[in-house]
C-alpha positions as CSV (number, residue, x, y, z in Angstrom):
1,X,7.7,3.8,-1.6
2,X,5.1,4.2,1.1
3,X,2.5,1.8,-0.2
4,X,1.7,-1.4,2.2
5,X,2.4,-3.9,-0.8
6,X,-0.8,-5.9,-0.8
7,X,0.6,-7.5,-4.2
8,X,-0.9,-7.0,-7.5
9,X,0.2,-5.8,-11.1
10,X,0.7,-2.7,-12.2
11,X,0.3,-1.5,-16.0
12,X,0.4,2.1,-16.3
13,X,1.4,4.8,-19.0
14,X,3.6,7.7,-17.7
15,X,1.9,10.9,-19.5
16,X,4.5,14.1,-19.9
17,X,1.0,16.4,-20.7
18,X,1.3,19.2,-18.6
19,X,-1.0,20.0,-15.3
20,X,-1.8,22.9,-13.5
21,X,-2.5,21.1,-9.6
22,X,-0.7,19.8,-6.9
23,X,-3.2,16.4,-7.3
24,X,-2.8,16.0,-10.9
25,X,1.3,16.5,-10.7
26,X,1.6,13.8,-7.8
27,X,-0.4,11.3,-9.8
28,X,2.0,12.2,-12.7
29,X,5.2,11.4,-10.5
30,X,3.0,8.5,-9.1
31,X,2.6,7.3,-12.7
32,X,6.1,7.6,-13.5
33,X,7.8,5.9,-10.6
34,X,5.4,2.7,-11.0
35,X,6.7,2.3,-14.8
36,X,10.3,3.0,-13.1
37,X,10.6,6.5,-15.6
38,X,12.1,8.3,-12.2
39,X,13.5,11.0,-13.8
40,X,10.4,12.5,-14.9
41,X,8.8,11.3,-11.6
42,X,11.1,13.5,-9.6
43,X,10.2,16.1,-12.2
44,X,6.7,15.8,-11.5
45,X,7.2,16.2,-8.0
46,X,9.2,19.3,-8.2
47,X,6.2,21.0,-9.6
48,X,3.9,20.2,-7.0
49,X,5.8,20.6,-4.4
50,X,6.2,24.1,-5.7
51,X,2.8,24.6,-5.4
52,X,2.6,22.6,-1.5
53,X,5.1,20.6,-0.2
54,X,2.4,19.6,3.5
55,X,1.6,15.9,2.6
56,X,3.9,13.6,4.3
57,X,3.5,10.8,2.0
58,X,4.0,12.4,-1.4
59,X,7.2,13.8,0.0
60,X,8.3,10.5,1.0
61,X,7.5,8.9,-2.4
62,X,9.1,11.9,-4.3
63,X,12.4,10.9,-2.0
64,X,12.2,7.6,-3.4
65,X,12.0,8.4,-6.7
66,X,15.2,11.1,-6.1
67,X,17.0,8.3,-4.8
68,X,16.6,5.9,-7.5
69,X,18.2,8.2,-9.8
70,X,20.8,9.5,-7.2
71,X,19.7,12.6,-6.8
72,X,20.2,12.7,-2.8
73,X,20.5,15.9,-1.9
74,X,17.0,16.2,-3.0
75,X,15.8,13.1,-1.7
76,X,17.3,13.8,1.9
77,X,15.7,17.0,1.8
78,X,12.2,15.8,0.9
79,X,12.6,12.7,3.7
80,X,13.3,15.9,6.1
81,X,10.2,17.4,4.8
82,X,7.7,14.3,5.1
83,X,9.5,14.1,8.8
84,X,8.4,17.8,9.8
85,X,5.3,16.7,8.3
86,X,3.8,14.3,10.0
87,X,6.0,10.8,8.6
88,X,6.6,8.4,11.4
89,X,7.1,4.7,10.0
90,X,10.5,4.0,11.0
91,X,10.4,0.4,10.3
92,X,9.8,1.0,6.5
93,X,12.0,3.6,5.8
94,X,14.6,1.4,7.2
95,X,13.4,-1.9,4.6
96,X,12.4,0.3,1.4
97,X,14.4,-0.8,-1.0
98,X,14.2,2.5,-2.8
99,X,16.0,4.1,-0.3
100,X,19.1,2.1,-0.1
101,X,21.1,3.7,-2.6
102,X,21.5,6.3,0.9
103,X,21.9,3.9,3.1
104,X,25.7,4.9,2.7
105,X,25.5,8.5,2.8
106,X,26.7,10.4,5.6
107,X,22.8,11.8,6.1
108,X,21.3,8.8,6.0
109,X,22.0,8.4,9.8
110,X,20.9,11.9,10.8
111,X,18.0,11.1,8.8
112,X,17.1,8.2,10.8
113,X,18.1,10.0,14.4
114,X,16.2,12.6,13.1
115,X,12.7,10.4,13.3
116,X,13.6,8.4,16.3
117,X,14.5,11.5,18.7
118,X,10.6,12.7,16.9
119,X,9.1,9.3,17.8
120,X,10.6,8.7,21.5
121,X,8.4,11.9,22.5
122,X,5.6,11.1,20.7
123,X,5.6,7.0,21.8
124,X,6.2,8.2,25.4
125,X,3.1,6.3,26.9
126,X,3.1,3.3,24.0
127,X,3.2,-0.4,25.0
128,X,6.7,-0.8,23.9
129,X,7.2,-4.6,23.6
130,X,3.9,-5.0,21.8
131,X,5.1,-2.5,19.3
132,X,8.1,-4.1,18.8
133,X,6.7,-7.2,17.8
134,X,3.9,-5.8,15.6
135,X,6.8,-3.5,14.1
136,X,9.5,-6.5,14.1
137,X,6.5,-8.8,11.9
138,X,5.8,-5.5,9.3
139,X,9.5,-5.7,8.4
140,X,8.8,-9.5,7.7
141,X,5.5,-8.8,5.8
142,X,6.6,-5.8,3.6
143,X,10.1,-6.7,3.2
144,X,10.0,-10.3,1.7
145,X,6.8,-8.8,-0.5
146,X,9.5,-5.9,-1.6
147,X,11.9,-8.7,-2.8
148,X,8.9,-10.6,-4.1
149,X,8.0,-8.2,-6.7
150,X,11.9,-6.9,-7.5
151,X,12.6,-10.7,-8.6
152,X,8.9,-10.9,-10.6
153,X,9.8,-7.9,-12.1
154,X,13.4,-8.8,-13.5
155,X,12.6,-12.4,-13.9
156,X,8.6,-12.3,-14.5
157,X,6.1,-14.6,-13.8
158,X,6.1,-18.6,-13.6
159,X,10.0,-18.4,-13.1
160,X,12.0,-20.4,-10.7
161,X,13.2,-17.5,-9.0
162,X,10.0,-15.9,-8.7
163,X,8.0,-19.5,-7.4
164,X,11.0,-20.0,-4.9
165,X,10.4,-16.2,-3.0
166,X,6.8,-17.2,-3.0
167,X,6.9,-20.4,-1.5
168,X,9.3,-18.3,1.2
169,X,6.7,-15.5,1.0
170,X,4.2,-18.4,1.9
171,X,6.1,-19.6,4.7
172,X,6.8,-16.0,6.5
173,X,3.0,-15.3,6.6
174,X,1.7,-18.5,8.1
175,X,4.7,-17.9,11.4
176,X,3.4,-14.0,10.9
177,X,-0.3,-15.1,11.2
178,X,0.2,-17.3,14.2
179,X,2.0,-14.2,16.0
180,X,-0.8,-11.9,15.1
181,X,-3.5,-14.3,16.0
182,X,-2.6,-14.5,19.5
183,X,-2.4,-10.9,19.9
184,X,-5.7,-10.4,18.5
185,X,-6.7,-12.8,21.0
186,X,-5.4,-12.0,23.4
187,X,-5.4,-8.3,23.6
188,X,-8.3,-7.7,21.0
189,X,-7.7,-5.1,17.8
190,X,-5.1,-2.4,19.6
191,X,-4.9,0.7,18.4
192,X,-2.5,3.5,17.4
193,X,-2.8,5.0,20.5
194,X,-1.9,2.1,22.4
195,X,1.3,0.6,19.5
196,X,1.1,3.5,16.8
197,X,0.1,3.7,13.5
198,X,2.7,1.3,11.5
199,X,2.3,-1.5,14.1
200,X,-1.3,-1.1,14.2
201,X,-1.4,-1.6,10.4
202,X,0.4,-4.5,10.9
203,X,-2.7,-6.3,12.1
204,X,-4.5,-5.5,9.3
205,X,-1.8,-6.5,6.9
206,X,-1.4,-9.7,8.1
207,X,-5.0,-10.6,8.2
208,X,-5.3,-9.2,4.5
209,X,-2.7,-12.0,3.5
210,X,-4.5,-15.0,5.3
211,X,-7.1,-17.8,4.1
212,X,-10.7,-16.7,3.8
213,X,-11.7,-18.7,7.7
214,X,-9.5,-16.3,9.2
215,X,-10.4,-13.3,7.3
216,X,-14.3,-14.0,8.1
217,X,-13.2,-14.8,11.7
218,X,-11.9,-11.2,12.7
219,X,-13.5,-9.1,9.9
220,X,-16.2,-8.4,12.5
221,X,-13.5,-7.5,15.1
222,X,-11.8,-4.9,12.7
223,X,-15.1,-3.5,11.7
224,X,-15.5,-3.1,15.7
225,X,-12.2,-1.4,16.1
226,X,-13.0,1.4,13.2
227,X,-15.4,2.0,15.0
228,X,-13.6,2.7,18.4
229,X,-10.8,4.4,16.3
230,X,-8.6,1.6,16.6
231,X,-8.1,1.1,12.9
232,X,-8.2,2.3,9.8
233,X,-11.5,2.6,7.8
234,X,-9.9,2.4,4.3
235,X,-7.6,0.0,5.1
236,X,-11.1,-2.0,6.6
237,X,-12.8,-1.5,2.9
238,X,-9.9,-3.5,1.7
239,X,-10.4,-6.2,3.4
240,X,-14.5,-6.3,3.2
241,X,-13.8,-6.1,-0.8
242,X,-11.3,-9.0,-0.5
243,X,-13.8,-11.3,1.8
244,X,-17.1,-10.4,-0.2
245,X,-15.4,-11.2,-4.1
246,X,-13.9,-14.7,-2.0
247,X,-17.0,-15.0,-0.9
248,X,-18.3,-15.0,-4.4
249,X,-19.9,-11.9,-3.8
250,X,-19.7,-8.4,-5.5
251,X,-17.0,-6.0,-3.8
252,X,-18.3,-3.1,-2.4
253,X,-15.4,-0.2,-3.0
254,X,-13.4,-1.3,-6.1
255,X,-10.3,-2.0,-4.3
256,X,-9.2,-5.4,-6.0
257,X,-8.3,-5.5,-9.2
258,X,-7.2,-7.9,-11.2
259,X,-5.9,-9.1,-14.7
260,X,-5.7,-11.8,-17.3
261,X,-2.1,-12.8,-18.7
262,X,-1.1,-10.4,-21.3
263,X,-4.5,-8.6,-21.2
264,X,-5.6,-5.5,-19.6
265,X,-6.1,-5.2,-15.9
266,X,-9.7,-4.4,-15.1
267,X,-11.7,-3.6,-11.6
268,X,-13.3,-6.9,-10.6
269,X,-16.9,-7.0,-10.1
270,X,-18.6,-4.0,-8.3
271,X,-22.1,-3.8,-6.5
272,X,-23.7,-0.5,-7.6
273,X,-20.6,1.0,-9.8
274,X,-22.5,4.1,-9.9
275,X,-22.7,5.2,-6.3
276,X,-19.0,4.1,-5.4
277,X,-16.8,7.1,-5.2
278,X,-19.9,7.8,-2.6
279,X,-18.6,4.7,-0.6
280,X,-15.1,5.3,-1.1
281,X,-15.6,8.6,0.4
282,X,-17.3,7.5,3.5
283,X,-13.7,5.4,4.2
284,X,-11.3,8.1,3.5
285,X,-10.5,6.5,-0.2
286,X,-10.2,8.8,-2.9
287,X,-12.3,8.5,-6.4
288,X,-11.8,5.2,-7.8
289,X,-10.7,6.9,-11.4
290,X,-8.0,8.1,-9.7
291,X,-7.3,4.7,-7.6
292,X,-7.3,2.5,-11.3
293,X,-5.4,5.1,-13.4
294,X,-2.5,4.0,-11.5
295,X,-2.7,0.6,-12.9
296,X,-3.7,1.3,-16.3
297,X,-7.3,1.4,-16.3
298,X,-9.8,4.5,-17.4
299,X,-12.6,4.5,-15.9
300,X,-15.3,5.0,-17.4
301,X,-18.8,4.0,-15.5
302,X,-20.9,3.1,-18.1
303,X,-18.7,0.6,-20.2
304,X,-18.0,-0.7,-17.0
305,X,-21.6,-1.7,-16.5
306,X,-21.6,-3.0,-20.0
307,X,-18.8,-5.2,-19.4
308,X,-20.0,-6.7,-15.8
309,X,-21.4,-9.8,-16.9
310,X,-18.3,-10.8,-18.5
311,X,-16.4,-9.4,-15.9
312,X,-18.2,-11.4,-13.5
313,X,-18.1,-14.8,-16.0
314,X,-14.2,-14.3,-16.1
315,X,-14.2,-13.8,-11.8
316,X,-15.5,-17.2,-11.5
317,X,-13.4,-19.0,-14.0
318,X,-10.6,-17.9,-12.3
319,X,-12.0,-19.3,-9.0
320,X,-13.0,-22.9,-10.1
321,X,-9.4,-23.0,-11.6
């Protein structure tokens, strides 16, 4: 699926109430694929896409789902859609493991000329090598996180299996940090413009999955580069959530959320929970009641501030542990 896996657990309820928008039949299928009912996801889908069918990443998650349950024609045809509409990340259509049940399909191959022939005009004026790297280290980031959470969720947590892929896991992102270090160095925050938009998210990723001294160290630098367009604001709130709560501070756009073994996941703590779909806005992030639905939680503003102390009492247990 076309999420950057910035791993964390997922508990959601797959609803079959009918809906009458394009928004609220997307989250449906979104729902459904993330508690692996595909069927009904692909369902889902269909109806919104009879309503639109512009939005290159719903298309390429409704493929996903199609594929799972071998429905190719339809997920070839909605991969051809997300391509006339704007998809370009050629390194993660080629690693999602959702998509390899085509791999062996006669399409799959037009498919992929299909995006290149699209990207070779568009990357005309790109810094090739550079982009290759960056690109070459997202397939390392994403792909041993996709076999990370395939093996924790056959196996679950505290198994062998699943402690052996992350002490792997552990080991790819301290070679992927030293890489990304020295071009941030080096050559400073580059942008899309200059690598394109998967390889510039790279950067980000990367840093996302560090230690804290290296998160403070170029969080200034990323905030610079928003600025100058040369990255992602939402994907910046992220990572100014993830340094203020490890900074034992309050996060600032409800982006990490957390939960206890065998309990319910829950939004950990929030500076001024009543203004932040105002904030989420600003960064291009959609209403958080939307963002937590998708891992179980309703929100609901006012229990939330009800429950922050504890919230918060619970946050710093789990950080002197």
């Amino acid at each position: 699926m076309k999420k950057p896996i910035v791993i964390f657990f997922i508990l959601v309820n797959c609803f079959s109430m009918q809906s009458q928008t394009y928004k609220e039949f997307v989250q449906k299928g979104d729902s459904c694929y993330d508690v692996k009912d595909y069927k009904n996801s692909v369902s889902y889908y269909e109806k919104a896409f009879k309503i639109e069918h512009k939005d290159a990443t719903d298309l390429y998650n409704a493929a996903c789902s199609a594929a799972l349950i071998k429905d190719d024609k339809k997920a070839f045809d909605w991969l051809d859609l997300a391509i006339d509409n704007g998809y370009e990340s050629i390194t993660h259509i080629k690693i999602d493991n959702d998509l390899k049940p085509l791999h062996d399909k006669k399409e799959w191959q037009k498919t992929i000329d299909k995006l290149q022939k699209k990207l070779d005009i568009l990357e005309v004026n790109y810094d090739k090598p550079l982009q290759k790297e960056l690109l070459a280290i997202y397939a390392e980031d994403q792909g041993i996180r996709g076999d990370f959470m395939k093996v924790y969720k056959e196996k679950g947590s505290g198994s062998k299996a699943v402690d052996s892929i992350g002490k792997i896991m552990m080991h790819k992102d301290s070679i992927n940090l030293i890489k990304v270090i020295k071009i941030l160095d080096e050559k400073g925050w580059v942008g899309k413009d200059v690598v394109g938009s998967q390889a510039n998210q790279t950067l980000f990723l990367v840093i996302q999955h560090s230690d804290l001294k290296y998160q403070q160290k170029y969080l200034p630098m990323m905030r610079e580069a928003v600025k100058k367009g040369n990255a992602n604001p939402g994907n910046l709130a992220y990572l100014e959530d993830r340094v203020a709560l490890r900074e034992r501070h309050k996060q600032i756009y409800g982006s990490q959320i957390s939960m206890i073994p065998g309990q319910k996941a829950f939004v950990l703590p929030l500076e001024d929970p009543d203004n932040v779909d105002k904030r989420r806005a600003e960064v291009g992030l959609g209403p958080i009641a939307d963002y937590v639905k998708k891992m179980g939680i309703n929100w609901d503003v006012e229990a939330y501030k009800k429950e922050l102390p504890e919230l918060e009492r619970i946050s710093q247990q789990k950080k002197t542990k």
